[in-house]
C-alpha positions as CSV (number, residue, x, y, z in Angstrom):
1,X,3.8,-14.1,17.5
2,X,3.1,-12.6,14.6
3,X,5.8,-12.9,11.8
4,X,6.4,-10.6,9.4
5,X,8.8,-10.8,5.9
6,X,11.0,-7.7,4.7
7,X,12.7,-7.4,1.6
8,X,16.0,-5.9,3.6
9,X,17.2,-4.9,-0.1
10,X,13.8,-2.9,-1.1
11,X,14.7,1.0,-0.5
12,X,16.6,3.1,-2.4
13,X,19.4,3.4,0.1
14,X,19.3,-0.3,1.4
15,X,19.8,-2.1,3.6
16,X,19.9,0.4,6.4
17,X,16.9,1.8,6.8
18,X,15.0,-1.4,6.0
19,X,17.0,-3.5,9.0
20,X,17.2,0.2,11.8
21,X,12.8,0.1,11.0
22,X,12.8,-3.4,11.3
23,X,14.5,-3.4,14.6
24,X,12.3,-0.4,15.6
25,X,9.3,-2.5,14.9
26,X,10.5,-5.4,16.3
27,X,10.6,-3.2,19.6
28,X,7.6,-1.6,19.6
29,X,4.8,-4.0,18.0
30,X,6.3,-7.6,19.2
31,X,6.8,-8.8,15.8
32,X,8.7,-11.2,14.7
33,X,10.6,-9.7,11.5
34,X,12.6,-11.8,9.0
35,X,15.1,-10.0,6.8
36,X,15.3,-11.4,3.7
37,X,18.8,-10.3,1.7
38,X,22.5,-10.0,1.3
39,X,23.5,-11.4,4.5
40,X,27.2,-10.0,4.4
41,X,25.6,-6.2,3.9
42,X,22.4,-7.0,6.5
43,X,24.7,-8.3,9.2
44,X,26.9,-5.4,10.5
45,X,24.1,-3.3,10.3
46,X,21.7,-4.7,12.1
47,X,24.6,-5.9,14.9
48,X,24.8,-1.8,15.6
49,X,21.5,-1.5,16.3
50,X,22.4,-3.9,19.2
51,X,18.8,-6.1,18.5
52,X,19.7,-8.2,21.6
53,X,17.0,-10.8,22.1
54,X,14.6,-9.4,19.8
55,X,13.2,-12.1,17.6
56,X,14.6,-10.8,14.0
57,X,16.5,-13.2,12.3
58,X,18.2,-13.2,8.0
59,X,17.7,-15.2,5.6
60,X,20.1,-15.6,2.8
61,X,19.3,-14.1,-0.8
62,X,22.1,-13.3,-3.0
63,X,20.1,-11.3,-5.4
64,X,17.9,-9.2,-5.4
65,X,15.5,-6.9,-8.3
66,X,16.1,-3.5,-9.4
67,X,14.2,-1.1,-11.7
68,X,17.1,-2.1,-14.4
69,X,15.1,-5.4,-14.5
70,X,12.1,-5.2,-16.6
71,X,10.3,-7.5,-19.5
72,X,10.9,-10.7,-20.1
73,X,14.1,-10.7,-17.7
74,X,11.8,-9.9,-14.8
75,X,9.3,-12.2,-15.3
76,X,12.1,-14.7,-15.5
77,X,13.6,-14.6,-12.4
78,X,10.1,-13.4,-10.4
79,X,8.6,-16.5,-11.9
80,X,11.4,-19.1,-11.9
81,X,11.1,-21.8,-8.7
82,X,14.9,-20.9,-7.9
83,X,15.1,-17.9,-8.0
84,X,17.4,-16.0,-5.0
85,X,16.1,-12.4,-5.2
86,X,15.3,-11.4,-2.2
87,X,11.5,-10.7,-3.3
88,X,11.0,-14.1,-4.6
89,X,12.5,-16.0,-1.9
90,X,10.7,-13.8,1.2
91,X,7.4,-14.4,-0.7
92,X,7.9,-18.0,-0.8
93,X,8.7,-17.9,3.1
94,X,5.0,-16.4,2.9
95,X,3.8,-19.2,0.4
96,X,5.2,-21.8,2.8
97,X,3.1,-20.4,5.9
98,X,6.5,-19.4,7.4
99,X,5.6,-15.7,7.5
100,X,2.0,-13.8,8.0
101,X,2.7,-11.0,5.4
102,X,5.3,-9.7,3.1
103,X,6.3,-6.2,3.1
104,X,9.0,-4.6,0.4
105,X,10.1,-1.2,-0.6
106,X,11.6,-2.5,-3.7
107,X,10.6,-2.1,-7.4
108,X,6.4,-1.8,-7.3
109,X,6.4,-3.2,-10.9
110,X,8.7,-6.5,-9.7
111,X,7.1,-6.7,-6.5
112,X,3.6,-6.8,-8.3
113,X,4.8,-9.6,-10.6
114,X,6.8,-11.9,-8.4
115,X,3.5,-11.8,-5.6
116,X,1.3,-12.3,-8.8
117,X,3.6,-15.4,-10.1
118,X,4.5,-17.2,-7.0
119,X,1.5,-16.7,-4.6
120,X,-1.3,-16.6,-7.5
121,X,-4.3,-14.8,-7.2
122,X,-7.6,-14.8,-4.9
123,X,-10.2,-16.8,-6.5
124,X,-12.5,-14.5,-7.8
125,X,-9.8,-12.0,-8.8
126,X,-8.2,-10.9,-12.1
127,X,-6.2,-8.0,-11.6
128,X,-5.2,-7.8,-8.0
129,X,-4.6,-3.3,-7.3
130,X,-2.5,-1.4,-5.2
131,X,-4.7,0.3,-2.5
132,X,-3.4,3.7,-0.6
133,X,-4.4,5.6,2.5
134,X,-4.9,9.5,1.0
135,X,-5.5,11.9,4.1
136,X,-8.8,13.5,3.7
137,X,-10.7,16.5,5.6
138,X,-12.9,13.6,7.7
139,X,-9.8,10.9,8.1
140,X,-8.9,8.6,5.2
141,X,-10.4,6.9,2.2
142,X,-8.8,3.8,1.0
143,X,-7.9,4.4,-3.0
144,X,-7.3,1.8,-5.7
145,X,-6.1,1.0,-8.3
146,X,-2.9,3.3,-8.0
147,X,-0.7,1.8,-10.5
148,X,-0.9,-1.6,-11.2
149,X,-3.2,-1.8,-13.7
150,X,-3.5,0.9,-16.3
151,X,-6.2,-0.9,-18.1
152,X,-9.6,-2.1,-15.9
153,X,-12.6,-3.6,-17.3
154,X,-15.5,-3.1,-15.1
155,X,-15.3,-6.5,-13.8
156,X,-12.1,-5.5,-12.4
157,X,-13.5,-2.4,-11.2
158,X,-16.1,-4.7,-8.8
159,X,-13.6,-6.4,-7.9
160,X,-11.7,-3.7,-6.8
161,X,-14.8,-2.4,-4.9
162,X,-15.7,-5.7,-3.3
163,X,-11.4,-5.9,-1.9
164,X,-11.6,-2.0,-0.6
165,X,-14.7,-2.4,0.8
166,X,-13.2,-5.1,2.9
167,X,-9.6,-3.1,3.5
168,X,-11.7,-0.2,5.1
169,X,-14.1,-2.8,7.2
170,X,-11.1,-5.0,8.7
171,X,-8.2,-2.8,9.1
172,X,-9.6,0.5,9.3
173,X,-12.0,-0.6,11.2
174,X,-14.6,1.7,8.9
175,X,-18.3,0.2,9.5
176,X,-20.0,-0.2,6.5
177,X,-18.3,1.7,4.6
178,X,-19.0,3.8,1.5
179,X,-17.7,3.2,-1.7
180,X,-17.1,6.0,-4.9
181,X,-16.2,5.4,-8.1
182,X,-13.6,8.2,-9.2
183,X,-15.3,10.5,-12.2
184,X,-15.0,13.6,-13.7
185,X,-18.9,14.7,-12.7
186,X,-21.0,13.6,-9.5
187,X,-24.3,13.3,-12.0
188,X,-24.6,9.2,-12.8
189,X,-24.0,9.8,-16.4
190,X,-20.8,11.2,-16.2
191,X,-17.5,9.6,-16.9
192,X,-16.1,7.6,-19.6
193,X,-17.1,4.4,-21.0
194,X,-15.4,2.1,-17.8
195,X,-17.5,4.4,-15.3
196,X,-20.8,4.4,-16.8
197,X,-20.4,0.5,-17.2
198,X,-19.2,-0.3,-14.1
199,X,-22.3,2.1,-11.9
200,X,-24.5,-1.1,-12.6
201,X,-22.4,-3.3,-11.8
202,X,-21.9,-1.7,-8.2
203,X,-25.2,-1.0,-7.8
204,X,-26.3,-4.9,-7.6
205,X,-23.0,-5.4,-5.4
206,X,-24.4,-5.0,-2.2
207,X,-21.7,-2.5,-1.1
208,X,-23.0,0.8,0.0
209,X,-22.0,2.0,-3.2
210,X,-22.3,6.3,-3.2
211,X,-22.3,6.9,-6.5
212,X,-19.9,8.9,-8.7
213,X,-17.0,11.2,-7.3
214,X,-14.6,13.6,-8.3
215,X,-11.3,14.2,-6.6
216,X,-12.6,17.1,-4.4
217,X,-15.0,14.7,-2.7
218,X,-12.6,12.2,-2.3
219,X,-10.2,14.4,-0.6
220,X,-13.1,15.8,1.3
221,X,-14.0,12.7,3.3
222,X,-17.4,12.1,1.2
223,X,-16.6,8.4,0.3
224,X,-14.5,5.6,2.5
225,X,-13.4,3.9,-0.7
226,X,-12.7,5.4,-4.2
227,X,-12.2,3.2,-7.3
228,X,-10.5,3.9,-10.2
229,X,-8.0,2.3,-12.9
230,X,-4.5,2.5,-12.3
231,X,-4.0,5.1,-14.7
232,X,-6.0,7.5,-13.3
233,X,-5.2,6.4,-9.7
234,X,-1.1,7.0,-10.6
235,X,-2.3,10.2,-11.3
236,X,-4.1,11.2,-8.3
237,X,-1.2,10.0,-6.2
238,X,1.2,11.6,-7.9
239,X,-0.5,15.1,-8.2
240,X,-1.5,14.8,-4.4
241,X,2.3,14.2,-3.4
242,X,3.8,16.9,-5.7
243,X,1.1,19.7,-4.8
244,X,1.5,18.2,-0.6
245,X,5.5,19.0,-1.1
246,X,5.0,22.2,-3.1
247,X,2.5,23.9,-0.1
248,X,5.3,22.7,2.5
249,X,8.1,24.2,1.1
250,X,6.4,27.6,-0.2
251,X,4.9,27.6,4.0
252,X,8.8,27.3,5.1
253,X,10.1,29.7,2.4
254,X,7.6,32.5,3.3
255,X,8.2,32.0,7.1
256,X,12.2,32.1,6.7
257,X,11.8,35.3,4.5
258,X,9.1,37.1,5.7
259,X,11.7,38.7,8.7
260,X,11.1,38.7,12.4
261,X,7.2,39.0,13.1
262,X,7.0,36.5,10.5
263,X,9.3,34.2,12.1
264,X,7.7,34.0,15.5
265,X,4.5,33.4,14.1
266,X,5.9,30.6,11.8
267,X,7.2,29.3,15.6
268,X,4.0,29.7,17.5
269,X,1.9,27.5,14.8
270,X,5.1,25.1,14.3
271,X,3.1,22.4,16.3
272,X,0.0,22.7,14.7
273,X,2.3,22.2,10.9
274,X,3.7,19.4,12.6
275,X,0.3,18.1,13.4
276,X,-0.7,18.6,9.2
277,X,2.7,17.4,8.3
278,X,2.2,14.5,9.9
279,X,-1.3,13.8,8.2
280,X,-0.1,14.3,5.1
281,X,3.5,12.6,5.5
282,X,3.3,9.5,3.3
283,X,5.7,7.3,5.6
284,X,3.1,7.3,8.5
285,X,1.2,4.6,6.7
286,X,4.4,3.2,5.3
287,X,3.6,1.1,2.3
288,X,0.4,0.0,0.2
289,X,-1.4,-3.2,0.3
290,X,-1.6,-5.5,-2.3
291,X,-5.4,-6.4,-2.6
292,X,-6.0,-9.6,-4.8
293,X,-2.6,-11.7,-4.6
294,X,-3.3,-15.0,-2.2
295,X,-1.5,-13.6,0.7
296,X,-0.4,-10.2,2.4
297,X,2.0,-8.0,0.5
298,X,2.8,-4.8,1.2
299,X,5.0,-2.0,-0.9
300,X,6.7,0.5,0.5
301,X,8.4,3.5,-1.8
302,X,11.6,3.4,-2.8
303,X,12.3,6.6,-0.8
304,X,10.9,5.0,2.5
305,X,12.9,5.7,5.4
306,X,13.6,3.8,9.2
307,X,10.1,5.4,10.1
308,X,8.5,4.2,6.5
309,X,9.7,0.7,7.1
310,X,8.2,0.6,10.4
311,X,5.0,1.6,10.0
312,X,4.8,-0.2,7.1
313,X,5.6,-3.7,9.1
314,X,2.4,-1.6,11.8
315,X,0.7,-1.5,9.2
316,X,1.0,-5.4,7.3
317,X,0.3,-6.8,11.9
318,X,-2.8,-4.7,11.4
319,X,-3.6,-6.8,8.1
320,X,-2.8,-10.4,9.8
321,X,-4.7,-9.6,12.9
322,X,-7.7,-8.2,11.0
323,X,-8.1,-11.2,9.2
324,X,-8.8,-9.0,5.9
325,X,-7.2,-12.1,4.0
326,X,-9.5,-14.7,5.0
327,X,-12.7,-12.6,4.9
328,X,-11.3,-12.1,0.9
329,X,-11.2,-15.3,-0.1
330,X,-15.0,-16.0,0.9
331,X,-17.0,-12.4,0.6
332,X,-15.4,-12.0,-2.9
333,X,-16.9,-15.0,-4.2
334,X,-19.7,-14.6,-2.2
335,X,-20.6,-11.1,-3.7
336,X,-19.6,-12.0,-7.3
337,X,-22.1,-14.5,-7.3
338,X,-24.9,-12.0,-6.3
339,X,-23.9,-9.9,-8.8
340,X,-24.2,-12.7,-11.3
341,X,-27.5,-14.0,-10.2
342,X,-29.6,-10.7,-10.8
């Protein structure tokens, strides 16, 4: 059975929808889930949900990070052997090879550092990036970096290719699939320095490497995987989400006001807007992979609710059954090499 670590103090409003999605996954994808937190708080919640037989089980942590914790105080207690968060100690259940993945919807910035510190990175990697699903008109196109590293050289853009590349292949299930390095011009030629430096550099990879794309093609299905640095990839996300919510709520405001007619009509397409909403709703995929780290970590937002959690725990079985990790740790060495030998 699959077994599966969550941070049961990640989301905002913790732990309850953390331990209700954990019980919902436990259910419906016959995982195993370990909740990893204040056991006093965890406890009566997940006893309501009456769990039964299901295999979920706590583990103790007394602490846990926050976005008060940053600098030198963070890297203290992510890095420190003893430390009782309940990041650090679920990731060293993962270390220990008693867990398959580790997903969190706790601080992106702590989670980032305390799967850097304690699991180490792939060999072959320097930065590992945050990769997200964005919805596009042909399906989905696996995006990083979107946030954890502001700063790429084009090294870490390969890299980055060579990891997504694999995401898309093993749990997308994406054949071959093409890769798109995030410009602001189609024409090779375009871009600043990091883009013009890294087109050679993907162009010896042996991915099927498209070429240069902007954000329309991106969001127009052109590419399976678009690279960027984690600047610009904050960005994108960001934008995407606001101008996603602002379409929504100016759809629902013009159907409530627009009287009657209006109103029946907004009732007669309501299943197809549930059918986009649905697309575009960021909880269906539930959290974002962690591509680089020596095991499987997942982050969730901080706004993730019981449906968030649970698809992101979906989403992490996907990972373990895919065998993405594995197939990391030998490709990415395997394609660096070629790189280096022309």
């Amino acid at each position: 059975m699959i077994r599966i670590v969550l941070d049961a103090m990640g989301s905002d409003d913790h732990p309850t929808p953390d331990v209700i999605g954990a019980v919902m996954a436990a259910r419906e994808y016959g995982v195993e889930v370990i909740l990893v937190g204040d056991q006093a708080q965890i406890q009566p919640v997940l006893a309501a949900q009456n769990p039964g037989s299901l295999p979920i089980r706590i583990v103790h942590a007394p602490e846990m990070l926050t976005m008060e914790d940053k600098g030198e105080a963070l890297a203290f207690k992510a890095r420190h052997k003893d430390s009782q968060n309940s990041m650090a100690v679920g990731i060293d259940l993962l270390k220990k090879g008693e867990a398959d993945a580790f997903v969190t919807a706790g601080n992106t910035g702590a989670a980032w550092l305390t799967a850097l510190f304690r699991l180490g990175r792939i060999r072959g990697v320097d930065k590992p990036a945050l990769a997200v699903i964005f919805p596009t008109a042909k399906g989905s196109c696996v995006v990083l970096d979107i946030g954890a590293n502001p700063d790429c050289e084009p090294i870490n853009m390969l890299q980055f290719g060579i990891m997504g590349s694999l995401y898309a292949e093993k749990v997308r299930g994406i054949k071959n699939p093409s890769v798109g390095l995030v410009s602001n011009g189609e024409e090779e030629g375009k871009g600043n320095h990091l883009v013009k430096e890294t087109t050679p550099l993907l162009k010896k990879s042996g991915l099927n490497f498209y070429g240069n794309v902007e954000g329309k093609e991106v969001i127009g299905g052109v590419v399976d995987v678009a690279l960027t640095d984690g600047f610009t990839g904050n960005v994108m996300l960001k934008t995407s989400e606001a101008v996603v919510k602002l379409i929504v709520e100016n759809i629902k405001t013009a159907i409530k006001s627009g009287g009657p007619l209006v109103m029946l009509g907004g009732l007669l397409i309501k299943p197809a807007l549930s059918k986009i909403k649905k697309m575009l709703d960021p909880s269906e995929e539930g959290a974002a992979p962690l591509l680089g780290v020596n095991g499987l970590v997942f982050i969730g937002h901080g706004r993730s609710d019981e449906l968030a959690i649970k698809n992101a725990i979906r989403v992490a079985k996907n990972a373990v059954e895919s065998g993405v990790l594995d197939a990391m740790r030998t490709s990415l060495q395997e394609r660096l090499k070629e790189v280096k030998a022309e």
